[in-house]
C-alpha positions in Angstrom: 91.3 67.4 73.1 89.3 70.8 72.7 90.7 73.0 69.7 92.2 76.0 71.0 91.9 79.6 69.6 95.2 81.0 68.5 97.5 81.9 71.9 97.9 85.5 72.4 99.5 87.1 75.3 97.6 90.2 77.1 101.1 91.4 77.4 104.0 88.8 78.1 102.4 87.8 81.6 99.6 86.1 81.9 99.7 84.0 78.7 96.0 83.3 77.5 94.4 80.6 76.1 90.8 80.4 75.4 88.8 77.6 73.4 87.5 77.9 70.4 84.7 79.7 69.8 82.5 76.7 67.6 80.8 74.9 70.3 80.5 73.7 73.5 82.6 70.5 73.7 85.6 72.8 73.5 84.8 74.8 76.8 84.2 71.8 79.5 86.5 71.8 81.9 86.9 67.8 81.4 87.5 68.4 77.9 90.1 70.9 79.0 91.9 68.4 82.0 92.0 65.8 79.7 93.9 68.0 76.8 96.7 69.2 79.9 96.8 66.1 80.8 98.0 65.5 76.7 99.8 68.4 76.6 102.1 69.0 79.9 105.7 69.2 78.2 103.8 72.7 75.7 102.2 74.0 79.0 105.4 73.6 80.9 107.3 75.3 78.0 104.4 78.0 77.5 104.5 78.4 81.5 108.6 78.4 81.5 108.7 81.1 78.7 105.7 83.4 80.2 105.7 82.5 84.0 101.7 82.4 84.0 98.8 81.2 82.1 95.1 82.2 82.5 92.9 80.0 81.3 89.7 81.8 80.2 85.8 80.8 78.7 86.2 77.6 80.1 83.6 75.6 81.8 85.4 75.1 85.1 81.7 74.1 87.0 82.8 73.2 90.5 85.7 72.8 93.3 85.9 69.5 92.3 86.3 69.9 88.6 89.0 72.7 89.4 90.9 70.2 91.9 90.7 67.4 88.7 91.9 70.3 86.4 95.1 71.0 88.8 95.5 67.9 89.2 96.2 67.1 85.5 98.6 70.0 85.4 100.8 69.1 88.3 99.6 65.6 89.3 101.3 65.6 92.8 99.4 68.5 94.5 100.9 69.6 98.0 99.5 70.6 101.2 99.7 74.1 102.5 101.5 73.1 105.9 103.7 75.9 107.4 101.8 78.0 105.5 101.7 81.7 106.9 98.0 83.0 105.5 94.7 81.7 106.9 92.8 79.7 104.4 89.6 77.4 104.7 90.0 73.1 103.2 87.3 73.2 100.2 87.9 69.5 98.8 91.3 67.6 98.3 94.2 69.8 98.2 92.1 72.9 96.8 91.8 75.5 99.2 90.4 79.0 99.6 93.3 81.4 98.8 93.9 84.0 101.8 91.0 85.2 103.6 92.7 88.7 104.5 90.3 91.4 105.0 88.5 93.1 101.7 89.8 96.2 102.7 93.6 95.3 102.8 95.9 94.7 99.9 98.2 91.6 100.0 102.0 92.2 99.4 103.7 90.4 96.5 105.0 87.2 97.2 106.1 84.1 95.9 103.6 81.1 97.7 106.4 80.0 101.0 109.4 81.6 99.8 110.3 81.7 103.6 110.5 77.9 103.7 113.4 75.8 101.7 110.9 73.6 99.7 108.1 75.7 98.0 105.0 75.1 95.3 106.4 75.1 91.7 102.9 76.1 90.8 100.2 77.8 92.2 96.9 77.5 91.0 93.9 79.8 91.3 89.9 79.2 90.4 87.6 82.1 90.2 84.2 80.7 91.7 82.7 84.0 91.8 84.5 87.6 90.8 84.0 90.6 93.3 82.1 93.7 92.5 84.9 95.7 92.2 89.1 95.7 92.6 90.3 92.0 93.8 92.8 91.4 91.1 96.0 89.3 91.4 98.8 91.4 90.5 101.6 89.4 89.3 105.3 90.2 88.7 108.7 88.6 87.1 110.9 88.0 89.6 113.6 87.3 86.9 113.2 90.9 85.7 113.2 92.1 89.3 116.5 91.1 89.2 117.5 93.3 86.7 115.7 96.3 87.6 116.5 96.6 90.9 118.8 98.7 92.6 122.3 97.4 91.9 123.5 98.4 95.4 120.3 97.5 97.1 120.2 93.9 95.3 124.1 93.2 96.2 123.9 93.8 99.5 120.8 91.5 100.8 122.3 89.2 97.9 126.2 89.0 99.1 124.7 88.9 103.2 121.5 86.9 102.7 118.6 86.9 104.8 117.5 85.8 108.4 113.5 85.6 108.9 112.0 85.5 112.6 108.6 84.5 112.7 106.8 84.5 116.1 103.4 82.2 115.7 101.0 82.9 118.7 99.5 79.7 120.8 96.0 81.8 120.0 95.5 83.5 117.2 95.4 87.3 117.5 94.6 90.3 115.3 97.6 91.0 113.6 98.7 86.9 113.8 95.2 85.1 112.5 97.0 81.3 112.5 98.2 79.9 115.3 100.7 77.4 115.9 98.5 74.6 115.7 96.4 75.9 113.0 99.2 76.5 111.1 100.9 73.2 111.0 98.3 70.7 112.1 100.4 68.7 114.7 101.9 68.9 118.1 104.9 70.5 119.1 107.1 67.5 118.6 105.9 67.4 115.4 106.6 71.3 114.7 110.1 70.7 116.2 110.5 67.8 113.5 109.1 70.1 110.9 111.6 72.9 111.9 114.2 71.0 111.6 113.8 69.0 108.3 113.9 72.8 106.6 116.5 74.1 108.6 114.5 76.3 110.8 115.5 77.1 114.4 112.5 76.7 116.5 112.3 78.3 119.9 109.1 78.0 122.6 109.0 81.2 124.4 107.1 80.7 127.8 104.0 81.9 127.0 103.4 78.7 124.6 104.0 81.0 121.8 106.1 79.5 118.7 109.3 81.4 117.5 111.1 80.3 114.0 114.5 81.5 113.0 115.6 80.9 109.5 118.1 82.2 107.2 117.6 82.0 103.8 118.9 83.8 100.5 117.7 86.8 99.1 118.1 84.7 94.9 117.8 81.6 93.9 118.5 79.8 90.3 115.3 78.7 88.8 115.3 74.6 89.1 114.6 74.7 85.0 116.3 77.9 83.2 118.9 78.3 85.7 117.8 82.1 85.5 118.8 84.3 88.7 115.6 85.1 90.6 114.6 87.6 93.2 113.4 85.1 95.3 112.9 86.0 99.2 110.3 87.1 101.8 111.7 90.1 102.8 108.5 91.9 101.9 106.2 89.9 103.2 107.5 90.5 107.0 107.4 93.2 109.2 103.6 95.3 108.4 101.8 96.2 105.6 102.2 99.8 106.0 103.6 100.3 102.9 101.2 98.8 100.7 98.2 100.2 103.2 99.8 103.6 102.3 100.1 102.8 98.1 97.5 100.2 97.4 95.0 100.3 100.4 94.3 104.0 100.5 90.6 103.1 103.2 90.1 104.1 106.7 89.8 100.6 107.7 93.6 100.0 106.5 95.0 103.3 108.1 93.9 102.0 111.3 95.5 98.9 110.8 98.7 100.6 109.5 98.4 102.4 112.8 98.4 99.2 115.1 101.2 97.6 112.7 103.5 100.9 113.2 103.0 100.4 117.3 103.6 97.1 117.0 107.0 97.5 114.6 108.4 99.8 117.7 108.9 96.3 119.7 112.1 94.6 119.1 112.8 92.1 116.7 111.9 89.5 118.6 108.4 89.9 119.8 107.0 91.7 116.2 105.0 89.1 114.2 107.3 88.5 111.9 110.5 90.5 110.6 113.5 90.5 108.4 117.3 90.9 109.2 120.5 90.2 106.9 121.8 86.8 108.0 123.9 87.6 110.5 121.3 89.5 112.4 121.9 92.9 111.7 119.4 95.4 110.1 118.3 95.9 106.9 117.8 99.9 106.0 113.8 100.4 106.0 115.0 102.8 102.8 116.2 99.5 100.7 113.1 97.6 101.8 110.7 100.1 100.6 112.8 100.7 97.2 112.4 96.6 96.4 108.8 97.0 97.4 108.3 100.0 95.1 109.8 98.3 92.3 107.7 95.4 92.7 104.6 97.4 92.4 105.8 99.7 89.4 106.2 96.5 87.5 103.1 94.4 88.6 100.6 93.7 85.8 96.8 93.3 86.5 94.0 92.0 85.0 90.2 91.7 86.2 89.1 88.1 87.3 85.9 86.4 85.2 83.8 83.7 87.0 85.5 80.4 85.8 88.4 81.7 85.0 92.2 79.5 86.2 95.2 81.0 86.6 98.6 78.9 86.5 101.5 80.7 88.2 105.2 79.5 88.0 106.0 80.2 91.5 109.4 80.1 91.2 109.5 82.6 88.9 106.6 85.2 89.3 105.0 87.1 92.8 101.3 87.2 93.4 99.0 89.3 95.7 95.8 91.0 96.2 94.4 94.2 95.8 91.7 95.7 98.1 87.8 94.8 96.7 84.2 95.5 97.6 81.5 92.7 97.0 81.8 89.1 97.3 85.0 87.0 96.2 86.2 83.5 96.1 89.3 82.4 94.7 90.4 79.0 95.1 93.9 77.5 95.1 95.8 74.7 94.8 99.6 74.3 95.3 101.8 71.8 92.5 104.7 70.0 93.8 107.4 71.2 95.9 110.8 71.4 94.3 114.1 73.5 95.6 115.8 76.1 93.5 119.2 76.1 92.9 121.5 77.4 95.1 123.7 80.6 93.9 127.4 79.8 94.4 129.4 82.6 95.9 131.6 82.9 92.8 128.5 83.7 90.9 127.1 86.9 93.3 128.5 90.6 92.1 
């Protein structure tokens, strides 16, 4: 087991751990695998009490030794199938996180909030930092809670959430996954799919895929029993607010411009979009106030070649700021589990 250098938190999110400094044996990434394979139950309890740990100084070498790393911190790895973002297979379950334009930011999310089983971990690898910008802001959904609106949190609380999803046959500009690409099967397959999570599918005639599904806006956390803000309703719709606050380019005005057009179509044919559950709109104004508080208390930090980041999904949002220069970030996803429901008795 490498010898680790006293813990100490940036700030309470990430937590991280670095080896220590008196030689090299300490830093290899199979040293490391081996001592998270030892020590699960601390790094569960260090990643239950701070929501995300960055590894950093480590000799992570390869894809391979990154997938063996995740592996010995959540040992049954899932597939990314229904996932919304396009990514690229590197080796086993590791993947490349999205491949969204430099230019654009990517809103904070937690990793398939919109489905009913999600990762409880999400894992990242930093093969090689950009030149500039490309951090992971993360944010504590538990403290979200809190901080939010009281008004704006009880109502998509009490009425929960519906989320339409319209997958092209072909992927399009806006829409870079198609159906296929998206879930890897046929339609009967999809159809099973949608219907093991509780998602309507519909097959609109021009072999495009529609998914209704109605979810709530917080969950319990499956280990502290915490209330978290826990919901896509961010994530649908455009980015135009974070192309306005985050992107701040040419590149991502114009796209802000074809994502306004494009919210000007009903429900039903946008790329994706959010209602309360029983179909009726949610005020744009109480959309962009959750957004806003999401970025005022995100927390940043610069990404070092070989650093690995270990997110509790459940708990804390990711995304991506705009970058210049090359950047690869790899992921892998930890098993799926399904928060705890919130009993009626039990929302304000």
């Amino acid at each position: 087991m490498p010898p680790l250098r006293d813990i100490r938190p940036l700030s309470t999110l990430p937590l991280v751990i670095e080896p220590d400094a008196a030689g090299a044996p300490s830093r290899s990434g199979h040293a490391l695998a081996e001592w998270a394979n030892a020590n699960r139950p601390l790094l569960d309890q260090h990643l239950l009490a701070h929501g995300a740990i960055l590894f950093r100084g480590f000799d992570i070498p390869s894809p391979e030794a990154f997938a063996a790393l995740a592996a010995a911190i959540s040992p049954r790895l899932s597939d990314y199938v229904g996932g919304i973002s396009p990514r690229k297979h590197v080796v086993g379950n590791v993947s490349t996180s999205t491949e969204a334009p430099a230019i654009l930011p990517i809103p904070l999310h937690c990793e398939m909030a919109y489905l009913d089983r999600y990762p409880a971990t999400i894992m990242f690898w930093c093969q090689m930092p950009p030149t500039s910008g490309g951090q992971t802001p993360l944010v504590d959904m538990a403290a979200i809670y809190h901080v939010l609106d009281p008004e704006v949190r009880a109502r998509l609380e009490q009425r929960g959430l519906m989320l339409v999803q319209n997958v092209p046959g072909k992927r399009t500009l806006l829409n870079p996954r198609s159906w296929r690409e998206r879930f890897g099967m046929d339609r009967d397959g999809v159809d099973a799919f949608c219907i093991e999570h509780g998602i309507e599918a519909q097959w609109p005639a021009d072999g495009s895929l529609r998914m209704l599904s109605c979810r709530p806006a917080v969950v319990l956390h499956p280990r502290s029993g915490e209330k978290i803000w826990f919901n896509a309703a961010t994530m649908h719709d455009s980015y135009s607010w974070e192309l306005r606050r985050v992107g701040r380019t040419v590149g991502a005005a114009i796209l802000a411009y074809f994502e306004r057009r494009s919210d000007r179509r009903a429900a039903t044919l946008r790329r994706s979009h959010c209602m309360y559950a029983d179909g009726t709109e949610i005020d744009p104004t109480d959309i962009e106030h959750i957004r806003h508080t999401l970025w005022a208390h995100a927390v940043m930090f610069d990404w070092q070649q070989g650093d690995m980041l270990v997110i509790d999904n459940c708990r804390v949002a990711h995304g991506r700021m705009p970058f210049k220069g090359p950047r690869r970030i790899l992921a892998a996803l930890g098993e799926t589990v399904q928060a705890g429901a919130v009993s009626q008795a039990d929302i304000p």
